[in-house]
C-alpha positions as CSV (number, residue, x, y, z in Angstrom):
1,X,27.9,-3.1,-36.6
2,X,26.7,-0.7,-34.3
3,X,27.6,-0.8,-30.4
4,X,24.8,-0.2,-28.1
5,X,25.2,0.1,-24.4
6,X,22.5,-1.2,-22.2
7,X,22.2,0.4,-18.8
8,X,19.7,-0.8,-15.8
9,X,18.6,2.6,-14.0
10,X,19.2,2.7,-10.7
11,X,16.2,3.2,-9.1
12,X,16.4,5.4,-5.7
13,X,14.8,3.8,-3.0
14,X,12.2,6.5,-1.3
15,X,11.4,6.1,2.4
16,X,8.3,4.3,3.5
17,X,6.1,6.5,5.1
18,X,4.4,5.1,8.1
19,X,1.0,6.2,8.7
20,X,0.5,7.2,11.8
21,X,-3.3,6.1,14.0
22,X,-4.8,7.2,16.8
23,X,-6.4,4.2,18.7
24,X,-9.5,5.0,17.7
25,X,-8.8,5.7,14.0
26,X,-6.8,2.2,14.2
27,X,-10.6,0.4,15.8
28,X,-12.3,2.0,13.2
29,X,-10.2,0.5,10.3
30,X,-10.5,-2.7,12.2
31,X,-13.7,-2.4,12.5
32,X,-14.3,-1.5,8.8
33,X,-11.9,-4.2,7.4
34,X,-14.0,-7.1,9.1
35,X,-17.6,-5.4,8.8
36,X,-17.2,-3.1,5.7
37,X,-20.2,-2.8,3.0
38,X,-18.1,-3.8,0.2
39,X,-14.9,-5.8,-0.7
40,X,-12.6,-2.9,-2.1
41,X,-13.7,-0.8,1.3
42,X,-12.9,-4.1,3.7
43,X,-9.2,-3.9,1.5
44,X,-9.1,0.1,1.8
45,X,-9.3,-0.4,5.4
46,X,-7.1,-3.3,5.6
47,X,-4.0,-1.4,3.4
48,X,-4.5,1.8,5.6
49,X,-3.5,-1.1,8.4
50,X,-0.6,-2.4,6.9
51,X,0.5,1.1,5.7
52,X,0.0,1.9,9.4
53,X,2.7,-0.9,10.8
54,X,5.6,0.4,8.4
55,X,4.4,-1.8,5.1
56,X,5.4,-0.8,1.9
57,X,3.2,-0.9,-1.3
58,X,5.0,-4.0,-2.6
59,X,4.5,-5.8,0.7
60,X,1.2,-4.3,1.1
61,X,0.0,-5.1,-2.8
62,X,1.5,-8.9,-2.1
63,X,-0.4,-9.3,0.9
64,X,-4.1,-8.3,-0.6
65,X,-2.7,-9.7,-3.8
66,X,-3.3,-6.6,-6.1
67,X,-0.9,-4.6,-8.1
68,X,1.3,-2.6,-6.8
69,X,-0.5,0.7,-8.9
70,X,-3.4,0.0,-7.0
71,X,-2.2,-0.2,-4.1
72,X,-0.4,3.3,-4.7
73,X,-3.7,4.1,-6.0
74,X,-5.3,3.1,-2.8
75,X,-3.3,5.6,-1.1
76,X,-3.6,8.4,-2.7
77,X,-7.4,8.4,-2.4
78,X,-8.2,7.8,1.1
């Protein structure tokens, strides 16, 4: 019988990166999160927010209760 060894990966946690707002960017998102045209723009706005007060994609993607892919996703095309 053959032995096989089963390993979990240890996964290397990366820093958050806190986006950083000037107080107008931060009204604007506000602004665009409660006003916006659509429902992905109002979450856009709203995960540029979080992202903003030191939220990591997880915590972000639980809080708008989306994947956390498209909430990486998100991020990478704003």
């Amino acid at each position: 019988m053959a032995h096989f060894s089963f390993y979990r990966k240890s996964r290397i946690m990366k820093p958050i990166i806190v986006l950083e707002l000037s107080e107008v960017d931060r009204l604007k998102l506000e602004k665009g999160y409660h006003n916006g045209p659509t429902h992905s723009f109002r979450i856009r706005c709203k995960s540029m927010l979080l992202k903003s007060e030191g939220k990591s994609a997880p915590q972000i993607a639980e809080m708008l209760e989306v994947t956390v892919p498209t909430c990486l996703h998100m991020g990478e095309t704003l």
